[in-house]
N, C-alpha and C positions, 0 to 999 in steps of 0.2 A: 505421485507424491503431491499432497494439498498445500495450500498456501504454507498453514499451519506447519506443518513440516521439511518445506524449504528455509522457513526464517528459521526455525531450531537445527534445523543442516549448519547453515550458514554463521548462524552465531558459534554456535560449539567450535565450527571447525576455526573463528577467529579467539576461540576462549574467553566469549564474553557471557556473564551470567545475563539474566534478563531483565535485572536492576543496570547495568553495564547497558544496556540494548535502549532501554528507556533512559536514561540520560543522552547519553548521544543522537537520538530521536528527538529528543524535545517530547516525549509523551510521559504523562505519569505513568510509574511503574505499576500502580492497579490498573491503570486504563487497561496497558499493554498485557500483564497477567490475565486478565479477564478477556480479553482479545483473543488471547493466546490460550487458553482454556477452554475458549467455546467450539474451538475449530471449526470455525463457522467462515467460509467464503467470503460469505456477503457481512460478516459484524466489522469485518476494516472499512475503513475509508479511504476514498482515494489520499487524503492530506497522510493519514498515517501509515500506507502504501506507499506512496512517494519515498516519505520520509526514510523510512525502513532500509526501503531499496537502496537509496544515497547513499547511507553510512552500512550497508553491507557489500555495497559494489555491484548492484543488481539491477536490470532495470527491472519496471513494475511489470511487463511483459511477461519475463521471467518468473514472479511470481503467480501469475495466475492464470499461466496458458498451461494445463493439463497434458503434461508428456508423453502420453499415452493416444492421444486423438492431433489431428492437424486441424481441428477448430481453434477460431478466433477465440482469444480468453473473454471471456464471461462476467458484465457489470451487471446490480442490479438496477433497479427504477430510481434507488435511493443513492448508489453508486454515482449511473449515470447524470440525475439532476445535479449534484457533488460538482461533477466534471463540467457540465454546462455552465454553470454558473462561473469556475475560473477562466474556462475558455472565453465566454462573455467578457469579464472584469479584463483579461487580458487583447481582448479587441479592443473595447473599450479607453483602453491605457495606450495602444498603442495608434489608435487609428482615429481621426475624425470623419463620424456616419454622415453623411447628407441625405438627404431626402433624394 
């Protein structure tokens, strides 16, 4: 089962349409339709991954480690930089770097 197809598991099974899904996100509902349409792994973002996960009770784990293999789940180059950058701001926020 692909990303695509855990969030629509998961929503159904709490009887939310995907206008329902995108308010509770905080994502527009064309974002997320078109999101959700391309069935495409890599067209989420980690922000709208996260978000997803929250309010379906998921982690983001969850949604993109492939049930089928005991591989690590899979970011892309555009994923990854994504993730970098909060990891960063949240050093940042929390630490002071010295030299």
């Amino acid at each position: 089962m692909n990303i695509t197809d855990k969030i629509h598991k998961l929503r159904i099974e709490k009887g939310w349409s995907v206008a329902k899904l995108a308010r509770e996100t905080d994502i527009p509902t064309v974002s997320l339709r078109v999101m959700l349409s391309r069935n495409d792994p890599n067209g989420y973002s980690i922000k709208a991954l996260t978000r997803i996960g929250e309010v379906l009770g998921v982690p983001v784990s969850y949604l993109t480690q492939d049930e089928n293999s005991n591989a690590r789940p899979q970011l892309s180059q555009k994923q990854k930089d994504e993730l970098m950058k909060i990891i960063g701001g949240a050093i940042d926020k929390y630490f002071e770097i010295t030299d």
